[in-house]
MDTraj code that builds the backbone (N, CA, C; nanometers):
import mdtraj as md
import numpy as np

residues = "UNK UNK UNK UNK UNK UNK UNK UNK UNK UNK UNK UNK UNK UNK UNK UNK UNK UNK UNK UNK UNK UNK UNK UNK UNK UNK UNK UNK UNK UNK UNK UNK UNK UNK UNK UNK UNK UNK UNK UNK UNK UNK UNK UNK UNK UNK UNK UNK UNK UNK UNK UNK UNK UNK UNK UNK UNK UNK UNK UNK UNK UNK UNK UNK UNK UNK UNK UNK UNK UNK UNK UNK UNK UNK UNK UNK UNK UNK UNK UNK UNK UNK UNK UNK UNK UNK UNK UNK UNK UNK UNK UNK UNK UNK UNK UNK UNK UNK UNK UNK UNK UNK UNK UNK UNK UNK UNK UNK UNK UNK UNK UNK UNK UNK UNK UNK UNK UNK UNK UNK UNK UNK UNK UNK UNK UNK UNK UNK UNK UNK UNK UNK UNK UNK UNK UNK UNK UNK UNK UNK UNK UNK UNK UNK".split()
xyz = np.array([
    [-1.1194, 1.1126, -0.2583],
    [-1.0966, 1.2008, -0.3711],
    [-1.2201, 1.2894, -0.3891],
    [-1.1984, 1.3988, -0.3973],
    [-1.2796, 1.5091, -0.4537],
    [-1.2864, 1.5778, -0.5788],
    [-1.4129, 1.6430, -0.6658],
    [-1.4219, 1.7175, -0.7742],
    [-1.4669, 1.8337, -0.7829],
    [-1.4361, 1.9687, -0.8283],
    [-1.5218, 2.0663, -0.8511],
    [-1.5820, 2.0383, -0.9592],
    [-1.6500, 2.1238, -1.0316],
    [-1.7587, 2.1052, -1.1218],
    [-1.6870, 2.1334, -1.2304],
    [-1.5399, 2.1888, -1.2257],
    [-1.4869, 2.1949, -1.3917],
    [-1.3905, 2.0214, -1.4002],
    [-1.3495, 2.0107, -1.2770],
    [-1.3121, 1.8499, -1.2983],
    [-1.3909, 1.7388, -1.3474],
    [-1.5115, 1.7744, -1.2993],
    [-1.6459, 1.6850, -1.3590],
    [-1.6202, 1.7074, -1.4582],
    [-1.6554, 1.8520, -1.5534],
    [-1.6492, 1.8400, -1.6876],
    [-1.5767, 1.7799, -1.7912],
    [-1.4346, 1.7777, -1.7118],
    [-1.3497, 1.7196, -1.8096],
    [-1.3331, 1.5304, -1.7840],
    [-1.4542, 1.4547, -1.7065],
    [-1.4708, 1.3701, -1.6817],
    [-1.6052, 1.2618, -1.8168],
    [-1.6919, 1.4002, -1.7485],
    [-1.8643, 1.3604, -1.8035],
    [-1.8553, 1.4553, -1.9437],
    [-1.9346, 1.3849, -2.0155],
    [-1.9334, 1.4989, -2.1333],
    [-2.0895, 1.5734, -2.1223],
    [-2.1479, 1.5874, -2.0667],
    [-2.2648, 1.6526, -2.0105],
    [-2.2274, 1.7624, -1.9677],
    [-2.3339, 1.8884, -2.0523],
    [-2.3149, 1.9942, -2.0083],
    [-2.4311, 2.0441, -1.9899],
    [-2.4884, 2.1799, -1.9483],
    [-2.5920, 2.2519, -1.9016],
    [-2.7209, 2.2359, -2.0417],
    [-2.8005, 2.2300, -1.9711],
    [-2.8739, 2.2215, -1.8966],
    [-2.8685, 2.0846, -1.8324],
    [-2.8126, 2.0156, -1.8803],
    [-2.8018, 1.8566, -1.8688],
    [-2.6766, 1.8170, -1.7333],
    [-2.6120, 1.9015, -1.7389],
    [-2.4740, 1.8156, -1.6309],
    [-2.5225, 1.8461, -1.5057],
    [-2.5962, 1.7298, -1.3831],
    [-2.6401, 1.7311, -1.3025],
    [-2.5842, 1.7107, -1.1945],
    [-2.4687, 1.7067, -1.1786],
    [-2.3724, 1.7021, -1.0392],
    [-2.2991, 1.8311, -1.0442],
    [-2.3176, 1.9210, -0.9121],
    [-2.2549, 2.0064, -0.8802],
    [-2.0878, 2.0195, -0.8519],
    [-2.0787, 1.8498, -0.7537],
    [-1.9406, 1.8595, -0.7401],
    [-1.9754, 1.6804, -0.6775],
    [-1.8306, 1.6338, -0.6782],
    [-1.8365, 1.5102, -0.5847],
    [-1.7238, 1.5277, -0.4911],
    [-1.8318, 1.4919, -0.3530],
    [-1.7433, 1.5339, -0.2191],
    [-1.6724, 1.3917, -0.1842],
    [-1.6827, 1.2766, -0.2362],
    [-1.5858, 1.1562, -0.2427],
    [-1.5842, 1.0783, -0.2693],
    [-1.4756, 0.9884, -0.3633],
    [-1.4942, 0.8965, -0.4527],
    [-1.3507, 0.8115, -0.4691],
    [-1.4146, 0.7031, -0.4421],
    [-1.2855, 0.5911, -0.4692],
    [-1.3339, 0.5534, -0.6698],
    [-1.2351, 0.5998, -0.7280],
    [-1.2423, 0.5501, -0.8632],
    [-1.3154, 0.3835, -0.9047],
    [-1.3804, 0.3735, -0.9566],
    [-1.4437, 0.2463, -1.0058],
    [-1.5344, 0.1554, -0.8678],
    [-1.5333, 0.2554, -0.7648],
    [-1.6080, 0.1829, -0.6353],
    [-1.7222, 0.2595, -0.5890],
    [-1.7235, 0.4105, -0.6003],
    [-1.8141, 0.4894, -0.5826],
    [-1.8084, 0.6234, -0.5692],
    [-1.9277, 0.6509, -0.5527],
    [-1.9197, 0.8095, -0.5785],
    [-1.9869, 0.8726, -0.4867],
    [-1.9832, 0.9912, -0.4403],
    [-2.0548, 1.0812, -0.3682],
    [-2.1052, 1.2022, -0.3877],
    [-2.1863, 1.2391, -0.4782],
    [-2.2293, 1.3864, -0.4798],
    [-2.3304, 1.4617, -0.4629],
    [-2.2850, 1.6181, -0.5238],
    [-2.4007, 1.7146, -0.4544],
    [-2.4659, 1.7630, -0.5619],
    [-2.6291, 1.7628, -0.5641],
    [-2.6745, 1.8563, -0.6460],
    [-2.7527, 1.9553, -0.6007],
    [-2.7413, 2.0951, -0.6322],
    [-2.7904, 2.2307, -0.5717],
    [-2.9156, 2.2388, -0.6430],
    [-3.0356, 2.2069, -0.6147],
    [-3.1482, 2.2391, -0.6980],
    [-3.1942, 2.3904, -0.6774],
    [-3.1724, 2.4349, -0.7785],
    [-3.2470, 2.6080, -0.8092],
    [-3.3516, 2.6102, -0.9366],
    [-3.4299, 2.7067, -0.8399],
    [-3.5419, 2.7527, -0.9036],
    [-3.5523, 2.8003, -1.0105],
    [-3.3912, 2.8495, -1.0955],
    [-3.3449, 2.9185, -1.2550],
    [-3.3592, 2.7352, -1.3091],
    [-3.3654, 2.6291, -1.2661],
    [-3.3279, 2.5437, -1.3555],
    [-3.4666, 2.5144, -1.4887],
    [-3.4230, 2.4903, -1.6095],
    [-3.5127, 2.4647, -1.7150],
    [-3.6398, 2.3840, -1.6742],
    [-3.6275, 2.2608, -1.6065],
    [-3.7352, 2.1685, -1.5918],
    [-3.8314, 2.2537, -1.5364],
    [-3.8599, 2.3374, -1.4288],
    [-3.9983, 2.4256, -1.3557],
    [-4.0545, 2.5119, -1.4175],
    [-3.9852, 2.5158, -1.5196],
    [-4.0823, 2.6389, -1.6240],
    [-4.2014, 2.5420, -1.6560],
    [-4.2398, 2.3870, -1.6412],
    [-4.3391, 2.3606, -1.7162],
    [-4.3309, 2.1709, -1.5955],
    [-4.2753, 2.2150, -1.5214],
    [-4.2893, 2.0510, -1.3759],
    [-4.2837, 2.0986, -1.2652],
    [-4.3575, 2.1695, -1.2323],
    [-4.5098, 2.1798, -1.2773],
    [-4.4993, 2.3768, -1.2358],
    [-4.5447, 2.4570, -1.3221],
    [-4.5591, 2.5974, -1.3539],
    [-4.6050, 2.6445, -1.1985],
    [-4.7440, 2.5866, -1.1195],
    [-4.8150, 2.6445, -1.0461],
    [-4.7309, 2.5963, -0.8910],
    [-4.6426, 2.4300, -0.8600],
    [-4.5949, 2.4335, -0.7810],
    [-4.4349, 2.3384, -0.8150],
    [-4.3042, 2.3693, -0.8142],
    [-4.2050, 2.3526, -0.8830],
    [-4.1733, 2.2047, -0.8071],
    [-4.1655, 2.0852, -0.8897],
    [-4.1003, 1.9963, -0.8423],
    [-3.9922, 1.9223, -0.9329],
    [-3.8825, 1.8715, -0.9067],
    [-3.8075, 1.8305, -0.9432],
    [-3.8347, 1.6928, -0.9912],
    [-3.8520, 1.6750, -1.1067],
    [-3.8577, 1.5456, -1.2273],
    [-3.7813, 1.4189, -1.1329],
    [-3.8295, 1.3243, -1.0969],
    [-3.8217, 1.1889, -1.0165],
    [-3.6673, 1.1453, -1.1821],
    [-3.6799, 1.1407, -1.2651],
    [-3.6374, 1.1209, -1.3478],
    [-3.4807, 1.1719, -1.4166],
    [-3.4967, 1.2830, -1.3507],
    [-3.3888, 1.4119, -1.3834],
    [-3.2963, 1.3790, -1.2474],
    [-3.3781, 1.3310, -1.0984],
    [-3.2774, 1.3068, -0.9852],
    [-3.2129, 1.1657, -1.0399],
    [-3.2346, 1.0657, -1.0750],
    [-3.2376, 0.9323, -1.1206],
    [-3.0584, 0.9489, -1.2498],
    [-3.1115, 1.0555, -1.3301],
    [-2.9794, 1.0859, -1.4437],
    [-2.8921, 1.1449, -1.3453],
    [-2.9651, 1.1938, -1.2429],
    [-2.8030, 1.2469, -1.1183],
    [-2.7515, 1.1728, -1.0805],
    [-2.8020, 1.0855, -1.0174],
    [-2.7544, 0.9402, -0.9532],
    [-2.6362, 0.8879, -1.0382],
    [-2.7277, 0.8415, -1.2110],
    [-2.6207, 0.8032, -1.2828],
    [-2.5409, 0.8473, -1.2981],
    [-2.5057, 0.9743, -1.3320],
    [-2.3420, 1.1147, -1.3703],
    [-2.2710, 1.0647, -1.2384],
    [-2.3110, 1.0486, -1.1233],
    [-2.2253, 1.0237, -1.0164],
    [-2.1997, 0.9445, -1.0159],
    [-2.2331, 0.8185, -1.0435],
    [-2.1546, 0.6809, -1.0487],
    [-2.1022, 0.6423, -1.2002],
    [-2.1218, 0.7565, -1.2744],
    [-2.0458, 0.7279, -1.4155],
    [-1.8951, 0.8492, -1.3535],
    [-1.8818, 0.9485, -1.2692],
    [-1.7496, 0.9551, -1.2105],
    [-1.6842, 0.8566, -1.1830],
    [-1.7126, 0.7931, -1.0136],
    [-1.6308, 0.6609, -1.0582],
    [-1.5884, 0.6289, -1.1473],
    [-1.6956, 0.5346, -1.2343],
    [-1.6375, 0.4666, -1.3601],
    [-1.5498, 0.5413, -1.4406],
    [-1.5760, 0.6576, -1.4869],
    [-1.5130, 0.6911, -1.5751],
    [-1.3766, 0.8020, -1.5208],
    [-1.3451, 0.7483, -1.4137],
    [-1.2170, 0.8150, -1.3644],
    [-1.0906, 0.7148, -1.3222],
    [-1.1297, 0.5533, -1.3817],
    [-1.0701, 0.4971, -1.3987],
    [-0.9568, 0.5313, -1.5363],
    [-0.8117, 0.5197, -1.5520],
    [-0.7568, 0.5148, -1.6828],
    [-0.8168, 0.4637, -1.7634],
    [-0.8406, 0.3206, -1.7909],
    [-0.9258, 0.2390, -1.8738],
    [-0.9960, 0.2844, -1.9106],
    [-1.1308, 0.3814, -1.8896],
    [-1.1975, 0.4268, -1.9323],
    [-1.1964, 0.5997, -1.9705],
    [-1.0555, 0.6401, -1.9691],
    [-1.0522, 0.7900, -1.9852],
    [-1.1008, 0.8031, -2.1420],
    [-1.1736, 0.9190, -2.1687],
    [-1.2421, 0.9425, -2.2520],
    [-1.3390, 0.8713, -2.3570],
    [-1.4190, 0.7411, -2.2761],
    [-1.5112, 0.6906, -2.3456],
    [-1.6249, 0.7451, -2.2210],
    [-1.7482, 0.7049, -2.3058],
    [-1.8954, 0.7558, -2.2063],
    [-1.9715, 0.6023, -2.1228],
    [-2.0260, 0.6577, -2.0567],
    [-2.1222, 0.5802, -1.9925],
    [-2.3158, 0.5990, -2.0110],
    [-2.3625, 0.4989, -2.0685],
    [-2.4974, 0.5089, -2.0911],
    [-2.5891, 0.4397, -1.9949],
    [-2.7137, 0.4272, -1.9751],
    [-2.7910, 0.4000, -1.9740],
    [-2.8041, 0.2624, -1.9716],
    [-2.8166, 0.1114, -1.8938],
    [-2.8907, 0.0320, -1.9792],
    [-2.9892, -0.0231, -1.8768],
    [-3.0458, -0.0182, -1.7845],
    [-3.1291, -0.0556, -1.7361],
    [-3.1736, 0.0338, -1.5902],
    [-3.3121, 0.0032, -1.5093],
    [-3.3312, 0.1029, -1.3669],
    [-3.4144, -0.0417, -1.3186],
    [-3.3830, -0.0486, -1.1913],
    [-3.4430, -0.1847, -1.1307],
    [-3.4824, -0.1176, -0.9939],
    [-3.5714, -0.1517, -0.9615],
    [-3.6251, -0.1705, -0.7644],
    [-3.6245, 0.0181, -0.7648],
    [-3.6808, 0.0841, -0.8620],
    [-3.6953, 0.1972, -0.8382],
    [-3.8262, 0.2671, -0.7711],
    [-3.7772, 0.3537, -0.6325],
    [-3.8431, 0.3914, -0.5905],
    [-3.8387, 0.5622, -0.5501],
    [-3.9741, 0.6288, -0.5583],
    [-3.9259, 0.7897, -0.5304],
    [-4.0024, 0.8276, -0.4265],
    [-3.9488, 0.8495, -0.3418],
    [-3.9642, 0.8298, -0.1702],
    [-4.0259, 0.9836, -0.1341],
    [-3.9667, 1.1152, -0.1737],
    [-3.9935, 1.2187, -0.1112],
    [-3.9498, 1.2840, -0.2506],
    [-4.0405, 1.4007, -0.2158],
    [-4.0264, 1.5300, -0.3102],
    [-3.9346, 1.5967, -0.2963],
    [-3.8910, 1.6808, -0.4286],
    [-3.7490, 1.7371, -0.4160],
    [-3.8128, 1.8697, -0.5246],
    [-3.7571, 1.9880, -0.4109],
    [-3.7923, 2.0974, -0.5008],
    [-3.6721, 2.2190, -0.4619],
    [-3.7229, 2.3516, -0.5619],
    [-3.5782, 2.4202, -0.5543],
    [-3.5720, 2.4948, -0.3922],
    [-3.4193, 2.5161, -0.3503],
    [-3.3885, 2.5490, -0.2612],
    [-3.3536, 2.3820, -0.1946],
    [-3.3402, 2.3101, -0.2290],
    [-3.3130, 2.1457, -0.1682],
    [-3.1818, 2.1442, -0.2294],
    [-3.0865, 2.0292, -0.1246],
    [-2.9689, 2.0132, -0.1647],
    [-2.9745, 1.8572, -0.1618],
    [-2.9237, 1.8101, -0.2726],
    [-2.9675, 1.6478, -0.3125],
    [-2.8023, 1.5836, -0.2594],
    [-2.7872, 1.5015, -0.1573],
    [-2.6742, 1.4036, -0.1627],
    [-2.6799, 1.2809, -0.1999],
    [-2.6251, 1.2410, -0.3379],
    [-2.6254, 1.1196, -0.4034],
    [-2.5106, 1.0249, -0.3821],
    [-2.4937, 0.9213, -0.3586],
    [-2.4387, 0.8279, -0.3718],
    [-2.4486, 0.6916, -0.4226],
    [-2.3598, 0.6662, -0.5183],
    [-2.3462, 0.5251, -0.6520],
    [-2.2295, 0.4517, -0.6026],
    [-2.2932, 0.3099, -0.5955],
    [-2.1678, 0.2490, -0.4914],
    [-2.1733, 0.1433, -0.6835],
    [-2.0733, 0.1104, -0.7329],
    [-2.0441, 0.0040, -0.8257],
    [-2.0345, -0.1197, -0.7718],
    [-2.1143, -0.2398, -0.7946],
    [-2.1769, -0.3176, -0.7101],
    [-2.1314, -0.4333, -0.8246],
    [-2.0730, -0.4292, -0.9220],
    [-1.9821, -0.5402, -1.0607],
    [-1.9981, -0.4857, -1.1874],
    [-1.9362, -0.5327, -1.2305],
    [-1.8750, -0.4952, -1.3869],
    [-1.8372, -0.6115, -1.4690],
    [-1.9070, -0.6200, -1.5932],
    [-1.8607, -0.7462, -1.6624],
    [-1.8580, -0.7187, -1.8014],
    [-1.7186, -0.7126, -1.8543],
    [-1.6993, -0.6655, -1.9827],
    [-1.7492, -0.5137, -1.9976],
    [-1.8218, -0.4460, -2.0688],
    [-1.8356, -0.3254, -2.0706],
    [-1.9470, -0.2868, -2.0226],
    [-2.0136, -0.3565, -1.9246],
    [-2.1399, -0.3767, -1.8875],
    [-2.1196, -0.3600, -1.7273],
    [-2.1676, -0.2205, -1.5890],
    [-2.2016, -0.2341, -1.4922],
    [-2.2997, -0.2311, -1.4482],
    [-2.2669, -0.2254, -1.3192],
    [-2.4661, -0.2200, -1.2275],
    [-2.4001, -0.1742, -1.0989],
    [-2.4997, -0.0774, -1.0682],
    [-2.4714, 0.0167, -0.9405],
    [-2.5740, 0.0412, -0.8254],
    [-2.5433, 0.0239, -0.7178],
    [-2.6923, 0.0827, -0.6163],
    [-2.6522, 0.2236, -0.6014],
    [-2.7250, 0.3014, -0.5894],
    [-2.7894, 0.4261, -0.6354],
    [-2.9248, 0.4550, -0.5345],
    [-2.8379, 0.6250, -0.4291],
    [-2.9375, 0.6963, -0.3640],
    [-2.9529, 0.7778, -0.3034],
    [-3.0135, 0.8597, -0.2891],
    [-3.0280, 0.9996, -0.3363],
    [-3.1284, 1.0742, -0.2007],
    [-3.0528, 1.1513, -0.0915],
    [-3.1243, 1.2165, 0.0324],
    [-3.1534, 1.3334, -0.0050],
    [-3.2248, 1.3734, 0.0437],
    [-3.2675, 1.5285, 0.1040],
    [-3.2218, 1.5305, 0.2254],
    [-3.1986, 1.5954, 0.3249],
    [-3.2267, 1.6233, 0.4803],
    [-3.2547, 1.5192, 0.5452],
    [-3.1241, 1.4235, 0.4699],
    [-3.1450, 1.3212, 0.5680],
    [-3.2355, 1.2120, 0.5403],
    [-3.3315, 1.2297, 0.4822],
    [-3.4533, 1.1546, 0.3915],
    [-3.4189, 1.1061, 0.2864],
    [-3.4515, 0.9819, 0.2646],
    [-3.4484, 0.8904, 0.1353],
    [-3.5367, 0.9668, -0.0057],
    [-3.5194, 1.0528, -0.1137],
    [-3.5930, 1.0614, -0.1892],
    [-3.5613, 0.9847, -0.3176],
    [-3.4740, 0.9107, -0.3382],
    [-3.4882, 0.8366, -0.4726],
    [-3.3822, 0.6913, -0.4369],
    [-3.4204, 0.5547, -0.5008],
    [-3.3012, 0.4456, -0.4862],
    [-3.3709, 0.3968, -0.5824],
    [-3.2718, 0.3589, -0.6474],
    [-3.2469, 0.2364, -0.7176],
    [-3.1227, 0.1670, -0.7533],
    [-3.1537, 0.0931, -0.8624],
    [-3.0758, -0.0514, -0.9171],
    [-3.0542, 0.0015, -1.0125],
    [-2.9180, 0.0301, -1.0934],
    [-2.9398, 0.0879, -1.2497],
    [-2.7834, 0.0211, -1.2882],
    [-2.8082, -0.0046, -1.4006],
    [-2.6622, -0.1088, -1.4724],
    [-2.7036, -0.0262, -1.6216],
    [-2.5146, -0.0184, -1.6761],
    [-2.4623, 0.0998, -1.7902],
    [-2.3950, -0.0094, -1.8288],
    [-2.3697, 0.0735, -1.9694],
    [-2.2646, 0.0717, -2.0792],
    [-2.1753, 0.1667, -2.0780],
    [-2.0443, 0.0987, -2.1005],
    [-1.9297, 0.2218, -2.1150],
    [-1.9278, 0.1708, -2.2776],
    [-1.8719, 0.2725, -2.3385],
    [-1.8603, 0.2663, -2.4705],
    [-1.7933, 0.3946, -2.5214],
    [-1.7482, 0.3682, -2.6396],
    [-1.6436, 0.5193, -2.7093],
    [-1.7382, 0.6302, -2.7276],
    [-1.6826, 0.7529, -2.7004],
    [-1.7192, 0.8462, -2.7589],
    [-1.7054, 0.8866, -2.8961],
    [-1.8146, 0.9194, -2.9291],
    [-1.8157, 0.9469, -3.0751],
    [-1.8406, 1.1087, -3.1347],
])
top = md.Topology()
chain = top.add_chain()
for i, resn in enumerate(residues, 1):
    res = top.add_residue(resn, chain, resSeq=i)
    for name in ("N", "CA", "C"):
        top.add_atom(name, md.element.get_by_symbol(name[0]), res)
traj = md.Trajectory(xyz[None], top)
């Protein structure tokens, strides 16, 4: 299964400057995800990470990771129109630099789920190169 970026929207409730997946090039619902993020040099974070040479926030690739494996999740029925948060980052590591003109391929494999509570491996290439993995486990919960 595939998404353009207005299917995302009506998935993730994240929007600009914030909605960090371009598109997902494939995804088995509630098993994993695959996507792309286009890093450009218009994006908000380089006006000031860092002014003199532009790098992409270790932190900001990490919330990409998550939006892509909150597809999955949240393209299950069960979960149509509640969100996915945040609840933990484990065995995190940031391998290589990522700056604009880079094309980020992420992939979030859902690794269990217990009650409203998952955990996902999560990771994130450049050119082939490892620049970000980790361990990160969410909350699904209602939108409010």
């Amino acid at each position: 299964m595939k998404l353009n970026n207005d299917e995302i929207r009506k998935i993730l409730p994240h929007r600009y400057p914030f909605l960090l997946v371009d598109k997902i090039v494939d995804m088995e619902p509630g098993e994993y995800a695959k996507g792309i993020k286009c890093v450009s040099a218009n994006e908000m974070q380089f006006l000031g990470h860092f002014p003199q040479q532009s790098i992409m926030p270790g932190v900001l690739i990490l919330e990409a990771l998550a939006q892509t494996g909150a597809c999955a999740i949240l393209s299950l029925s069960e979960y149509k129109g509640k969100i996915v948060v945040f609840g933990g980052v484990k065995k995190c590591r940031f391998r290589k630099v990522v700056v604009p003109g880079d094309v980020i391929e992420m992939s979030c494999e859902i690794t269990g789920k217990k009650g409203p509570a998952g955990f996902g491996k999560a990771v994130a290439t450049v050119d082939g190169e490892v620049a970000v993995e980790a361990e990160i486990s969410f909350a699904i919960s209602d939108a409010e």
